[in-house]
C-alpha positions, 0 to 999 in steps of 0.5 A: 191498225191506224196510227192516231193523228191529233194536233192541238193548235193555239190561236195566235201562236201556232196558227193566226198569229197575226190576229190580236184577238185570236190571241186574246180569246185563247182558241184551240184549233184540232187537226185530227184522223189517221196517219197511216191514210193521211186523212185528217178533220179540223175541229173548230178551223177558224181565224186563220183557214190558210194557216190551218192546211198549211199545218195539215199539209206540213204533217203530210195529211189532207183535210177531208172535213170539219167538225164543229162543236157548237155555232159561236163564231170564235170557232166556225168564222162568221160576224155574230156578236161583233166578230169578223172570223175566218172560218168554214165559209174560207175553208169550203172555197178553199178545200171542199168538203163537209161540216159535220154538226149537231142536228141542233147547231145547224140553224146557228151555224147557218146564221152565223157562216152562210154556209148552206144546208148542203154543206152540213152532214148533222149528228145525234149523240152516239154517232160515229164519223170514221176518218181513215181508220180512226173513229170518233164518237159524237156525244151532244152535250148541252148548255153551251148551246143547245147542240154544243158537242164533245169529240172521244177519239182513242184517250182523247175528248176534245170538248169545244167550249163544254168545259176548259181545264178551269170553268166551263162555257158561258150560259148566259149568252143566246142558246145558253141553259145553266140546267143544262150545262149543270146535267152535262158536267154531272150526268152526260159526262159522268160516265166517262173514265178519268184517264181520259185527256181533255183538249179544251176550246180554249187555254183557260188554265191550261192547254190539256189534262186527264179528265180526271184530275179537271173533275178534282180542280175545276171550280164547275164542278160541285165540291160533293164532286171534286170530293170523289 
């Protein structure tokens, strides 16, 4: 049976903390697979591609791919909206291996990084992707973007920019939907169990808590909601 691996890095404190910015914007990097293999994926590796491996390969693991929960650059690298972001590009040259998306992100992706279309493995909701022993299941979930993404992985959902311990991800910027966002927090991810912990994209009240409890107190949520 494999024995789970998650690593929940903070920009600026655990990786780039030399990047001013990094630290502002609160990211979380996520180094994720099997221990028992020493296989893992990075969700998200940006701002600091050197320090990510460097975590990886203290914990004796070897990174074997990328996950990206939607194409904003704070979280795959790249120079849209004013930043200038280490990301996939400086992971594919330094570790060669596939990004794994949404099929719905990988325009954006592309825009973003100049990662090319052969670098991508794309998803729809439901796919599994299995690293080492450990499966994770892919559920779209829009509003973010139109390919934004949640990973569930054992008791784990590792939500990108979809929702943060207080708020959820900004609909106002290109890609955004509000109604899409409002049928993502009340109906795709309704049906998950509240023991579930959430890992955020970014430490925007807190760093991780059982879904259950995000759902009573986040503000996102509509009172009727918190209520249950």
């Amino acid at each position: 049976m494999a024995t789970l691996y998650l690593r929940q890095l903070l920009v600026g404190r655990d990786v780039g903390q030399s990047s001013t910015i990094g630290r502002q914007m609160q990211n979380f990097v996520y180094l994720v697979g099997d221990r028992d293999s020493g296989e893992c994926i990075a969700v998200d590796p940006a701002w600091d591609v050197a320090g990510i491996l460097e975590v990886a390969a203290a914990d004796d693991m070897s990174l074997v791919g990328a996950f990206a929960t939607h194409y904003h650059p704070d979280h795959v690298g790249g120079g849209l909206f004013g930043f200038g972001v280490q990301g996939l590009p400086e992971l594919l040259e330094a570790q060669g291996c596939r990004v794994h998306a949404h099929r719905l992100e990988a325009d954006g992706l592309r825009m973003v990084t100049g990662i090319s279309k052969s670098d991508l493995q794309l998803h729809d909701s439901g796919d599994r992707v299995t690293v080492g022993g450990v499966s994770i299941e892919w559920l779209h979930t829009p509003g973010h973007t139109p390919g934004s993404s949640c990973f569930r992985v054992a008791d784990a959902l590792i939500a990108g920019d979809t929702l943060f311990l207080q708020g959820c991800g900004r609909v106002d910027l290109p890609g955004g939907d509000a109604d899409e966002m409002r049928r993502t927090l009340t109906q795709r991810l309704a049906t998950l169990p509240d023991h579930l912990v959430l890992y955020p994209g970014h430490a925007y009240g807190g760093e991780r808590a059982p879904l259950g409890e995000v759902r009573r107190v986040n503000p996102s949520f509509p009172p009727a909601e918190r209520a249950e």
